[in-house]
C-alpha positions in Angstrom: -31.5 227.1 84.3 -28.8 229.1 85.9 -25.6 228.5 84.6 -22.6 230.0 85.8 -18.5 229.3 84.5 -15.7 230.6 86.4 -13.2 231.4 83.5 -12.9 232.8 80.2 -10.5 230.6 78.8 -10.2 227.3 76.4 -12.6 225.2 78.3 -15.0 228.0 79.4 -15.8 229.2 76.5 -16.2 225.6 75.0 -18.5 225.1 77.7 -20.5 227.8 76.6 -20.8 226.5 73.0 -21.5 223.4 74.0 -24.2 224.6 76.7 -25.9 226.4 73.8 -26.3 223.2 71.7 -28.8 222.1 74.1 -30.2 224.9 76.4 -31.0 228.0 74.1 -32.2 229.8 76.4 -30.9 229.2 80.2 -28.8 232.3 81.6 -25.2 231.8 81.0 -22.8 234.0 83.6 -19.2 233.9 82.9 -16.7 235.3 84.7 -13.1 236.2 84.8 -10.2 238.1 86.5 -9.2 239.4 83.4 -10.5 242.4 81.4 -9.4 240.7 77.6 -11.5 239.3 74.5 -11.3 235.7 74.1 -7.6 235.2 73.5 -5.4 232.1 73.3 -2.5 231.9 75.7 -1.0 229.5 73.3 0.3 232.1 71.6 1.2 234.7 74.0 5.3 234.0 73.5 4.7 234.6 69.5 3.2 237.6 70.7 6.2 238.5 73.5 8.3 238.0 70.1 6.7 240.6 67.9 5.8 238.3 65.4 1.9 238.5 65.9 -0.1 241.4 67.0 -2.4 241.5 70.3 -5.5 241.8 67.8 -3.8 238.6 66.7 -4.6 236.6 69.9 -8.0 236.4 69.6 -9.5 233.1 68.6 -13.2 234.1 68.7 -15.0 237.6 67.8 -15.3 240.2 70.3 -19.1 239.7 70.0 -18.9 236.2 71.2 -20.8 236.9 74.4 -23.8 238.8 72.8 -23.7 236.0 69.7 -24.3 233.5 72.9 -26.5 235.7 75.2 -24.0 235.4 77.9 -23.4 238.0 80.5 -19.9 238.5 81.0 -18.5 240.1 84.5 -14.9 240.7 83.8 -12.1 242.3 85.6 -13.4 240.7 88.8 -12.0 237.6 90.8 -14.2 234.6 92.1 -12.7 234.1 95.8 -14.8 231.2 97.2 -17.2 228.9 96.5 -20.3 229.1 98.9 -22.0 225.9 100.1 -25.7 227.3 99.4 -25.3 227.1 95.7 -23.4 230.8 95.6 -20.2 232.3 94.6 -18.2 235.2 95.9 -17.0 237.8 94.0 -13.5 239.9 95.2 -16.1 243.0 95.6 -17.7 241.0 98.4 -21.2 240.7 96.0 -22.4 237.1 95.7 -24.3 235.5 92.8 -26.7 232.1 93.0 -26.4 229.8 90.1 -28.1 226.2 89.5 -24.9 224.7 87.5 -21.1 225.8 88.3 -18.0 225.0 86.1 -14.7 225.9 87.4 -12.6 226.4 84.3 -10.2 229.0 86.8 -6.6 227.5 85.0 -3.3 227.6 86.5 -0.8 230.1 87.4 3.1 230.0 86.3 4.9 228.2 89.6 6.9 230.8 91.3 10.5 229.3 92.9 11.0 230.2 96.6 13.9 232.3 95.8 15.5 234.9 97.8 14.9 238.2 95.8 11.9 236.7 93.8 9.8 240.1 94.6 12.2 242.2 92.7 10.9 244.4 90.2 12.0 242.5 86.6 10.5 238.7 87.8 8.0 237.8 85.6 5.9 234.6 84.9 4.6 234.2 81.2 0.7 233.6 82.0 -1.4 235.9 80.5 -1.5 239.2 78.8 -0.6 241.3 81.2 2.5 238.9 82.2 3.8 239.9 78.1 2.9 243.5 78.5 4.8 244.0 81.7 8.0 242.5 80.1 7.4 244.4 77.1 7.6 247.3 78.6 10.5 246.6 80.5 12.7 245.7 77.4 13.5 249.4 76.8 15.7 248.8 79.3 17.0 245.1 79.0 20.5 243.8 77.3 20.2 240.2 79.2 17.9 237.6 80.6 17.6 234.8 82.3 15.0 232.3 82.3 14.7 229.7 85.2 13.4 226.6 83.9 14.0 224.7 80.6 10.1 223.1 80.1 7.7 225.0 77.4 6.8 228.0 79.4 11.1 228.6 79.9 12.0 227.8 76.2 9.3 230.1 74.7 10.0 232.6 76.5 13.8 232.6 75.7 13.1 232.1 72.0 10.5 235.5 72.6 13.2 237.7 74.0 16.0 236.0 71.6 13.8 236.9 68.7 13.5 240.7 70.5 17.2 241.0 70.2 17.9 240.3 74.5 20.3 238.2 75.2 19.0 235.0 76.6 20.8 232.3 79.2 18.4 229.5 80.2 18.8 227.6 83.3 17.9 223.8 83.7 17.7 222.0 86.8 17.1 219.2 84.8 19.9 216.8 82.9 18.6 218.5 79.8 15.9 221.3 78.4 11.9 219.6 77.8 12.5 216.9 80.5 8.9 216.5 81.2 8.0 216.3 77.4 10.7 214.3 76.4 13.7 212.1 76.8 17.3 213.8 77.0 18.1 212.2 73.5 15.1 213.6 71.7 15.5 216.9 73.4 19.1 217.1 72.2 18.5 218.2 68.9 16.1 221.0 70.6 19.0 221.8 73.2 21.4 222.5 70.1 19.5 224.2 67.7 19.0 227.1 70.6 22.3 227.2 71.6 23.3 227.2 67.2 20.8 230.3 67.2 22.7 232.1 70.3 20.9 231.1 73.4 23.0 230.2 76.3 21.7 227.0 77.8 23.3 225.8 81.3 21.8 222.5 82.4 22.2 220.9 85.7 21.8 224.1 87.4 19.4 226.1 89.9 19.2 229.9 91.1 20.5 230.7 94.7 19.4 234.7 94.5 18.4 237.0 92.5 20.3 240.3 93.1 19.4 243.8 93.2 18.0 246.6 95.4 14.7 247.1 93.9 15.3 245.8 90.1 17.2 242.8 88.9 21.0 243.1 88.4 21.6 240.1 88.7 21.3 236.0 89.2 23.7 233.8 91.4 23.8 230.2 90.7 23.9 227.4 93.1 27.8 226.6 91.7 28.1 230.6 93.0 28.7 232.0 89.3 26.5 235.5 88.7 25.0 236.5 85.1 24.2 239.8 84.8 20.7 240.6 83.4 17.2 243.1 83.9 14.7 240.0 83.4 14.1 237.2 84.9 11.5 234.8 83.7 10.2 231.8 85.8 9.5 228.8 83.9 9.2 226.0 86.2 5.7 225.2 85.3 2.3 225.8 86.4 -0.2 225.7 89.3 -3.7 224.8 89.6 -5.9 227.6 91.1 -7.8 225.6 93.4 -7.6 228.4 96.4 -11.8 229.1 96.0 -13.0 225.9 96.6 -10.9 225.8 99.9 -13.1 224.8 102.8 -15.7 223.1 101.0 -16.9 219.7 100.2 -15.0 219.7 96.7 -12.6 217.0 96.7 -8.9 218.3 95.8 -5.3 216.7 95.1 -3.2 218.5 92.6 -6.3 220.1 91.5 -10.1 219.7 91.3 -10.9 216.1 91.0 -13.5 215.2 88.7 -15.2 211.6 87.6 -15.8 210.9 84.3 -18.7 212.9 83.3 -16.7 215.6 84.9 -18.6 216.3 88.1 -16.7 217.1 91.4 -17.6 215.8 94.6 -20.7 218.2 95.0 -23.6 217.8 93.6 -24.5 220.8 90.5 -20.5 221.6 90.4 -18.0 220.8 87.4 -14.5 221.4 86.5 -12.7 221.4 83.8 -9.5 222.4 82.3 -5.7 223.0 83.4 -7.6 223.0 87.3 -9.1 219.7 86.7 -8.2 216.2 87.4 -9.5 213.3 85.6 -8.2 210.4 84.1 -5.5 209.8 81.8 -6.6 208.3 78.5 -3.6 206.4 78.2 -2.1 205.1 81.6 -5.8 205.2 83.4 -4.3 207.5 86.0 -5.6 210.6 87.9 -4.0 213.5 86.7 -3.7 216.9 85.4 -2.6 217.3 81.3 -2.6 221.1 81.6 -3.3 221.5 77.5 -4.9 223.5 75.3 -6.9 220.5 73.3 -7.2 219.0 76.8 -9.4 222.0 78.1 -11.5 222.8 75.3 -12.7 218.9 74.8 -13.4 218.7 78.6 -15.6 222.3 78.6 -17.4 220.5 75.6 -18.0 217.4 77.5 -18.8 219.7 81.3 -21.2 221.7 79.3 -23.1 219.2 77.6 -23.6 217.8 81.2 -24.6 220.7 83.2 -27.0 221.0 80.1 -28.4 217.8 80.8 -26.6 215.0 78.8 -25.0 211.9 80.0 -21.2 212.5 78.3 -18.8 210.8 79.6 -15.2 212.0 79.2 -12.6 209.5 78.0 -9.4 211.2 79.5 -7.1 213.4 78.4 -3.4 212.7 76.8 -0.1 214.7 77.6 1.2 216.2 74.5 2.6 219.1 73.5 4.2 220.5 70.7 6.6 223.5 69.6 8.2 224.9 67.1 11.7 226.7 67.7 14.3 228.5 64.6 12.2 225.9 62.0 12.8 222.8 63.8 9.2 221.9 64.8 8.7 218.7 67.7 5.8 216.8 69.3 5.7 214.7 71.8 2.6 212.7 72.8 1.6 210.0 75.7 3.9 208.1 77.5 7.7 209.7 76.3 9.7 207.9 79.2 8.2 204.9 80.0 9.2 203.5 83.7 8.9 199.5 84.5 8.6 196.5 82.2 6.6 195.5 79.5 7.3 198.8 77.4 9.1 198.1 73.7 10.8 201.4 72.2 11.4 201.9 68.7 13.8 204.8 67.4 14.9 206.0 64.0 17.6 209.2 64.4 19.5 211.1 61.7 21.6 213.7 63.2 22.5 215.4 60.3 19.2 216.3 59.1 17.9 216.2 62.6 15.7 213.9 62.5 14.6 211.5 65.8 11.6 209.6 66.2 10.4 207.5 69.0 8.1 205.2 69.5 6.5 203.5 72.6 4.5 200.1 72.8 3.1 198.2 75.4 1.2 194.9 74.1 1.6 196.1 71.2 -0.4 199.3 71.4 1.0 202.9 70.8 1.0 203.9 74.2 3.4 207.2 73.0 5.5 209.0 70.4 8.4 211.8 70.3 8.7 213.8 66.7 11.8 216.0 65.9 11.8 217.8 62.7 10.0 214.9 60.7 6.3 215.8 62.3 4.2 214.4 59.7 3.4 211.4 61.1 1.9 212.8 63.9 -2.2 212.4 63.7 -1.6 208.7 62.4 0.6 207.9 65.5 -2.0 209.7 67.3 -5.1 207.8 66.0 -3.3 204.7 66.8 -3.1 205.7 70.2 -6.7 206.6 71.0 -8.1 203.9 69.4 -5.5 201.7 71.1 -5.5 199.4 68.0 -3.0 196.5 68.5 -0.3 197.2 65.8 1.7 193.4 65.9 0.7 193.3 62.3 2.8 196.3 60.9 5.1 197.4 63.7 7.8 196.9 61.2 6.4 199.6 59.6 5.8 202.6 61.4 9.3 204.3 61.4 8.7 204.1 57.4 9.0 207.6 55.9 5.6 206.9 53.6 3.5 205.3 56.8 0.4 206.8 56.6 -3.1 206.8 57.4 -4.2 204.3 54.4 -1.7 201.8 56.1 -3.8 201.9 59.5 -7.3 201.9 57.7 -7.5 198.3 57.4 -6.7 198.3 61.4 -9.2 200.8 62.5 -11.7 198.8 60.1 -11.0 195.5 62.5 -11.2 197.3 65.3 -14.5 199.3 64.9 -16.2 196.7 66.4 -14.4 197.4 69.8 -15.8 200.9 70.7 -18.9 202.8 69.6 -19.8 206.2 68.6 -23.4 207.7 69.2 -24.1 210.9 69.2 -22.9 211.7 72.9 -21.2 208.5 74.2 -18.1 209.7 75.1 -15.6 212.3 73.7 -12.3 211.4 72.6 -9.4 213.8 72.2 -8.2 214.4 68.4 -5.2 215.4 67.8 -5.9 218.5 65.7 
């Protein structure tokens, strides 16, 4: 068998671990646009910060490849899919393969802002996208980051931490309004600003002004701040461009079924480029995470091996950590339309909020601030969807914990199985 995975990342190299579990000897090709080791992205902005070295990154040894007998073509780009079983590589060669997994990510989302091209616009992505800033911090007293979601916020905490002076701007109401609700993120909003980061919500750039470099950033209320960065943090894109002109169904990315198969036969996805079902609401959709990508390579491996997995869908969550004041947020965190029942405990001197969201008396989501510990036994709760009528009283309690859902989960067994390679459920780990 001829394997080959487009993408070195999370759920490409969890593809390949899980490929090698059954097929020990099939040729595995992997390949990727960048020229790295394994590294998690997760941790690029600890990295930006100082606080962890590049060796640091890594989350599997540089032998990894040879460990797996993979051959790995890095430094090269995949630009199309071929319909006769074939890719294309950016050096016009083409390669054959008998099973395909597109694990190719996403990109930062660039704004369509005058003066975008301007030397000193960055996206936080990859490694390069750290280096570049890095180097251009020798000359950098201010920045500005467009966008107050994860990829905005880490990087202003990054350059805060570098000793830059940092004004984040928020379209939104408030900062992590696609993780969270504007009281929960609050507490976030005010611990930045406590720590010296200037946060302006309500606002979008107009320009971004300069003759080559960055000088400057004009708002849409026509104030300017002054600064030699600017960061766009506005979220991310699927890359989807190589299977343009095929017979591989897109949407917002690569759409996938449940054993994660695409539309042609032989051809999987998995990953921030993939969309499959939501665990929770049933939905198609793309939950551009870290735990998200490595259980769907597990699950797009075992299949291209030969199993029969089936993928139960992934879950929006994310979680973060800024100045010691750590939040997660998990599942449905704004609930739209009836039905929902919302419960919420809030101390706002020792910064404490938690929220959570039922819908027929199922955990259907959670928000953390500051008080985290909770978090796995919310979680459980949710994948399990274990009907909680019978000590919803109970789960704000500051000693709820997993003995107090055992009993539950117990009752419940009876409702799902587990063999060997049923299906694969995300754990909140």
């Amino acid at each position: 068998m001829n394997y080959i995975i487009i993408g070195a990342s999370a759920a490409g190299i969890s593809a390949i671990e899980s490929i090698r579990t059954v097929d020990k000897n099939g040729k595995i090709t992997i390949i990727s646009d960048e020229n790295y080791s394994i590294y998690s992205r997760c941790v690029l902005s600890y990295y930006l910060a100082g606080i962890v070295s590049e060796d640091k990154l890594k989350y599997r040894e540089d032998d990894f490849y040879k460990k797996y007998n993979v051959n790995a073509i890095l430094g090269k780009k995949v630009v199309s899919v071929l319909p006769d079983k074939k890719i294309k590589l950016s050096d016009g060669s083409e390669i054959p393969f008998d099973k395909l997994l597109i694990a190719t990510g996403s990109r930062s989302k660039m704004e369509n802002i005058t003066g975008i091209e301007k030397e000193g616009v960055f996206g936080l992505r990859n490694i390069d996208d750290a280096k570049r800033i890095d180097l251009r911090l020798i000359k950098t007293k201010s920045a500005v980051m467009l966008g107050g979601g994860l990829i905005g916020l880490r990087a202003a905490y990054a350059l805060h931490k570098r000793a830059v002076n940092v004004t984040v701007v928020v379209k939104s109401k408030h900062v992590l309004s696609q993780m969270m609700d504007e009281e929960g993120a609050s507490f976030v909003q005010k611990r930045m600003q406590e720590q010296g980061i200037n946060i302006l919500t309500g606002l979008a750039a107009k320009e971004i002004i300069g003759d080559k470099e960055v000088k400057s950033v004009i708002l849409e209320n026509g104030n300017k701040i002054d600064c030699e960065i600017v960061v766009i943090g506005k979220g991310v894109q699927p890359n989807i461009e190589l299977v343009k002109n095929t017979n591989i169904k897109t949407d917002w990315g690569i759409v996938v079924n449940e054993f994660l198969q695409t539309t042609v036969p032989d051809i999987y996805s998995a990953g921030d480029v993939a969309q499959s079902s939501d665990l929770i609401t049933g939905e198609s959709t793309i939950n551009a995470l870290w735990p998200n990508a490595i259980a769907q390579g597990k699950v797009a491996g075992l299949n291209m091996a030969g199993k029969n997995v089936k993928y139960s869908g992934s879950i929006g969550m994310n979680s973060v950590e800024f100045f010691d004041l750590p939040t997660i947020s998990y599942g449905i965190t704004k609930p739209k339309g009836e039905g929902f029942e919302i419960l919420i405990k809030k101390n706002s001197v020792k910064n404490i909020y938690k929220k959570i969201i039922l819908k027929n008396n199922k955990l259907v989501g959670f928000v953390l601030v500051s008080d985290v510990n909770q978090s796995g036994v919310y979680g459980s709760l949710i994948e399990k969807k274990i009907d909680v009528s019978s000590i919803k009283n109970n789960l704000l309690d500051n000693n709820f914990n997993f003995a107090k859902i055992l009993p539950l989960i117990s009752e419940n067994r009876k409702n799902f199985t587990e063999p060997e390679y049923d299906e694969i459920l995300i754990t909140n780990k």
